[in-house]
N, C-alpha and C positions, 0 to 999 in steps of 0.2 A: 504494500500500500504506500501509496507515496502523498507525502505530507501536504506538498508543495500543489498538488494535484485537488486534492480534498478541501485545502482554503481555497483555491479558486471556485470549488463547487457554493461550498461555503457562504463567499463574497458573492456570489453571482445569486445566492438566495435571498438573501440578507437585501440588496439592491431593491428587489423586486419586494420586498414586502415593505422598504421603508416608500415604494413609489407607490403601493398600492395602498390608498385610503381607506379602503373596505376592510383590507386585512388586518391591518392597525388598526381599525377600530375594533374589532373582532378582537384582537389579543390583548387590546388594552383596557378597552374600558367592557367588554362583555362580559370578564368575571366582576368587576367592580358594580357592574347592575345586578350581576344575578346574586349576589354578594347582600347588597342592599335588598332587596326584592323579598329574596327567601330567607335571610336573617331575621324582617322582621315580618312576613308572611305565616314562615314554619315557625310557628310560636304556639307552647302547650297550656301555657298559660292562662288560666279560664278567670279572667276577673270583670266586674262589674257588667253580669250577664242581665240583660233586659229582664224584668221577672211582673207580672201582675198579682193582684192578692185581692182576694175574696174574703173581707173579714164579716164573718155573721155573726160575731159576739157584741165589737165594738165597744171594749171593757180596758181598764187600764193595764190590766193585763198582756191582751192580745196588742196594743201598741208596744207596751215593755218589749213582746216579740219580737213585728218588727223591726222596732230600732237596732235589737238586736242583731238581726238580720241586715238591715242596711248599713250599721255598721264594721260587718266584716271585710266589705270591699267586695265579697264574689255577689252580690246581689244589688241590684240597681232598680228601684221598684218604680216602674213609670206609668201601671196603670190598674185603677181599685175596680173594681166587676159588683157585681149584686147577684149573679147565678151563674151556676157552670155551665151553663152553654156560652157568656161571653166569654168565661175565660178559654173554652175550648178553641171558639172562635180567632180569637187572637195566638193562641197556640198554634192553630192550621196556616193563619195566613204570614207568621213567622214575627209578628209582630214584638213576642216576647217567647224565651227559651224555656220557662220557668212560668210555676203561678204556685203560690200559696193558699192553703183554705187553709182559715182558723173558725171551726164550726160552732155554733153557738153554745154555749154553755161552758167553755173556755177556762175563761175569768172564773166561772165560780168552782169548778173540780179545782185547781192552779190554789185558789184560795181555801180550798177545804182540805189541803193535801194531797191530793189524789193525783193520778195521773193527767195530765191534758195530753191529748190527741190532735195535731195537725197533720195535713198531707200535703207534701211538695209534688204539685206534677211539674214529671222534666220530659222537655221533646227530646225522643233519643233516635231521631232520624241519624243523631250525628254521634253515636258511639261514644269517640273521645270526650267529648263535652260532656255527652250523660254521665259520664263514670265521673269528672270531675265535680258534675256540680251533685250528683247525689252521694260521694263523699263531703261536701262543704256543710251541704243540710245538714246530716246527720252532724259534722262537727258544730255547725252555730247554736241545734237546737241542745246538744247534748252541753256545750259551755253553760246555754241559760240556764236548764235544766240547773245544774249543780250550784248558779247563782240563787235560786228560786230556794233550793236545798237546803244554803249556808243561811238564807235569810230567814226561814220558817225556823229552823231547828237550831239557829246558832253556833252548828259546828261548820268549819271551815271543812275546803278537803283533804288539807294537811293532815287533820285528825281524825278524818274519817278511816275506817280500814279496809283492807282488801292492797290489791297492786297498782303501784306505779310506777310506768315506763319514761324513762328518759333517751329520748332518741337523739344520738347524734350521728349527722350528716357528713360524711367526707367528700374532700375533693371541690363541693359546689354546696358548701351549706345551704345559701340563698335560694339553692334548688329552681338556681334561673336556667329558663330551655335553649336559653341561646347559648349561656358556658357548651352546652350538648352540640346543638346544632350548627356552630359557626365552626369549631374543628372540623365535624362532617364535609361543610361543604365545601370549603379549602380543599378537602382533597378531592370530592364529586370535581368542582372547577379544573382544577390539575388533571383528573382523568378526560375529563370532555375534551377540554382543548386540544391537548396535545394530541388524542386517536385525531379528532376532526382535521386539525391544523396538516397534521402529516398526511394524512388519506389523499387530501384537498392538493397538496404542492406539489405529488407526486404524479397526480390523475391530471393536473392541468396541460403538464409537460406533456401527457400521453393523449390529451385531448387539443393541444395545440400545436403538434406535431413537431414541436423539439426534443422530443426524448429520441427519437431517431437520430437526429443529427450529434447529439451527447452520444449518443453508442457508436458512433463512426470515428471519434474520437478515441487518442489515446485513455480514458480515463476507462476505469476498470468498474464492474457493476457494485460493489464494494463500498468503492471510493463515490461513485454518483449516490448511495443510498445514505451514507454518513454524513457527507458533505450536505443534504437537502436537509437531512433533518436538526444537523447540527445546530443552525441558529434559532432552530423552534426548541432544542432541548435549555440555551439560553435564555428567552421568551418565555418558558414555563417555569423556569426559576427567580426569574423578577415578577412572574404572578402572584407566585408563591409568597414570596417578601410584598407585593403590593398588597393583596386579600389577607395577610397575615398580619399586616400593620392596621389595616380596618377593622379587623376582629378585638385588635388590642387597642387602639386609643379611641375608638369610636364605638363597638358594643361592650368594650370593658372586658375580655376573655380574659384573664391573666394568664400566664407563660410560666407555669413553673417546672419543668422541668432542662434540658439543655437544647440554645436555639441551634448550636451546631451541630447538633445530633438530629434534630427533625430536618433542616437543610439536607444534609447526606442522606438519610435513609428515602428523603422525598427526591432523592436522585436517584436513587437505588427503583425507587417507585416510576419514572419516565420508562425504564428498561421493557419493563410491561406496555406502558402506553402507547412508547412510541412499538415495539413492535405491533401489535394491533393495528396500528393505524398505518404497515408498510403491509400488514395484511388484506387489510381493508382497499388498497392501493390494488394488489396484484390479482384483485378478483373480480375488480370496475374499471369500466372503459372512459366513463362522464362523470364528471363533477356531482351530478346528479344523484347516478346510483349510487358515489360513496357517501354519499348525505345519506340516504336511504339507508345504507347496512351500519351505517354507524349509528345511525337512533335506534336501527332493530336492534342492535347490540347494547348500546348504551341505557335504554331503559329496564331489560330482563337486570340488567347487573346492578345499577342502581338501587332498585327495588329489593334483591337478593343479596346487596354487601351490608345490609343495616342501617341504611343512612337514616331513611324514618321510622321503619319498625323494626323490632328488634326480632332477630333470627330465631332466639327462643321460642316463637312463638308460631311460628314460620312449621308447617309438617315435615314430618322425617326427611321425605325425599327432597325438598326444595331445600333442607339445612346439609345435606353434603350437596345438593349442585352448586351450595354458595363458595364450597371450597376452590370450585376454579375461577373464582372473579376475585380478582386483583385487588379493585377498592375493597373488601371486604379485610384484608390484613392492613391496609394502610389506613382505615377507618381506625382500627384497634389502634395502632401505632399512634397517628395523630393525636388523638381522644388520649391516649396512654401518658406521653412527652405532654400537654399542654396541660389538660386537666388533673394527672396523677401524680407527673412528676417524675413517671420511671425512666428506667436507665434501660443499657443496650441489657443488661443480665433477665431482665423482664422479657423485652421484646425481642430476646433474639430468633425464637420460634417461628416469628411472625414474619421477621426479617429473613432469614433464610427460606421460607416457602416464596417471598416476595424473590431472590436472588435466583434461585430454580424456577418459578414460571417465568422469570422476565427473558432469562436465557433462552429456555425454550421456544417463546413465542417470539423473542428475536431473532432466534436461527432460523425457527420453521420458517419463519414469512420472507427475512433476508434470504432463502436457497429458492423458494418461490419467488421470490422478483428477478432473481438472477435468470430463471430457468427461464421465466417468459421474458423476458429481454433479452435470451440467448434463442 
């Protein structure tokens, strides 16, 4: 391989994408949108959900409630009903996620001791949401509950008996989604571009009938496939520092483990991508079709590296087909270095399955571009 050969390839790529405005915009500012978009988009965070309330007691009681309630933050009460049909009503037409009934006679069981009985309906068209706000309920009415307790019988819950859990949080006490999901998509960003970027630079040549004239040349197929993707392997490492400087001074992610160790292993992680994307090259003829095989591929992996749900959860057969996708180890990694703090002694598992498919899918697709160029 000759050196001297491969920077001309190189520079001659590099040329073409600072003259090409489309493509720069693509590399520069398209992870910086998706970046923004889906950091504050993908957000699990269930707070001040629209909620209506059907009160038929109307007792100082059933207010004590909801203030309670309004005071916790996950409930936003914007509309009081007189029967359940409006509040159904406004439940179907989305207008509120949430409706409370506090059914009559409330105030006086509350005051004679007893149990009072309310019911929270929650729209659960949307899963995540129902799971989070029928945990909320249950915590705001279970707080008053125990306030209602200490005030009738004058013991506090300190003195009360039975267990109490002290839960503590690592890594993300604040238990914010974005500490989660802003490592994810740092590296989702880093896998997209790079297959796209590559697929896209190689197909052009073979769709603008310069790659023939590059093969009548001394330059070796080798040296034409390193040289093209060289300055996008550059390009993906200054995304990497750009999206990774917006996660930290601008959604707050803090960085506690080592930045030159996520650097390097997110090089180790290109090996993969960019092979994929000299694969994706040696199997389209048009710009076109590698757009095409690169979403078909790009969203099964996605979906199956755990970016947003978690593989656990995922059935048997779809949690080993995640072993052959790539983001799936650099998710771990990412998340591991930013969020944990750990070291290579942790991730080296991860890292070396990452070193073995990068290789591989680098050879395979490198001896197929050779083969169809020969």
């Amino acid at each position: 391989m000759s050196i001297r050969r491969l920077l001309t390839i190189a520079r001659k790529e590099l040329y073409h994408i600072i003259r090409d405005k489309r493509t720069l915009t693509v590399m520069f500012f398209l992870p910086v949108m998706q970046l923004f978009l889906m950091g504050y988009a993908a957000n699990t965070d269930i707070e001040h959900l629209k909620t209506a309330v059907l009160d038929a007691d109307h007792t100082t009681q059933s207010r004590e409630l909801l203030d309670a309630y309004r005071a916790s933050n996950y409930f936003d009460i914007v509309a009081y009903v007189d029967d359940e049909e409006s509040l159904a009503r406004l439940v179907d037409d989305g207008t509120v996620r949430a409706g409370l009934i506090i059914p009559a006679g409330y105030g006086e069981k509350v005051t004679q001791g007893e149990k009072g009985e309310v019911a929270c309906v929650i729209d659960g068209s949307d899963p995540n949401v129902a799971n989070a706000v029928f945990a909320a309920s249950q915590q705001v009415g279970q707080a008053h509950g125990m306030q209602i307790i200490e005030r009738q019988s004058g013991m506090t819950v300190e003195k009360m008996p039975g267990v109490e859990v002290y839960p503590r949080v690592w890594y993300n006490p604040e238990m914010k989604s974005a500490n989660f999901m802003i490592p994810g998509l740092i590296a989702m960003v880093l896998f997209t571009l790079t297959i796209m970027l590559t697929a896209l630079a190689i197909v052009r040549e073979r769709e603008h009938g310069t790659i023939e004239q590059l093969i009548v040349t001394p330059i070796r197929p080798l040296e034409l496939v390193v040289g093209k993707i060289l300055p996008y392997v550059v390009v993906a490492l200054f995304d990497v520092l750009e999206v990774l400087a917006i996660g930290v001074f601008w959604f707050g992610v803090p960085i506690h483990g080592s930045f030159w160790l996520l650097l390097g292993l997110s090089a180790i992680f290109l090996m993969s991508s960019l092979g994929i994307g000299i694969f994706v090259s040696s199997v389209t003829n048009t710009q076109q079709e590698a757009m095409l095989v690169v979403w078909l591929m790009l969203l099964p992996a996605i979906f199956l590296a755990g970016l947003f749900f978690p593989i656990e959860a995922m059935p048997t057969f779809l949690q080993w087909l995640s072993y052959i996708v790539p983001l799936r180890y650099m998710l771990i990694i990412i998340r591991g270095i930013i969020l944990k703090g750990v070291g290579w002694d942790v991730l080296a598992g991860q890292v070396w399955a990452l070193v073995v498919f990068g290789l591989a899918i680098l050879t395979f697709a490198a001896t197929r571009f050779k083969k169809r160029l020969e």
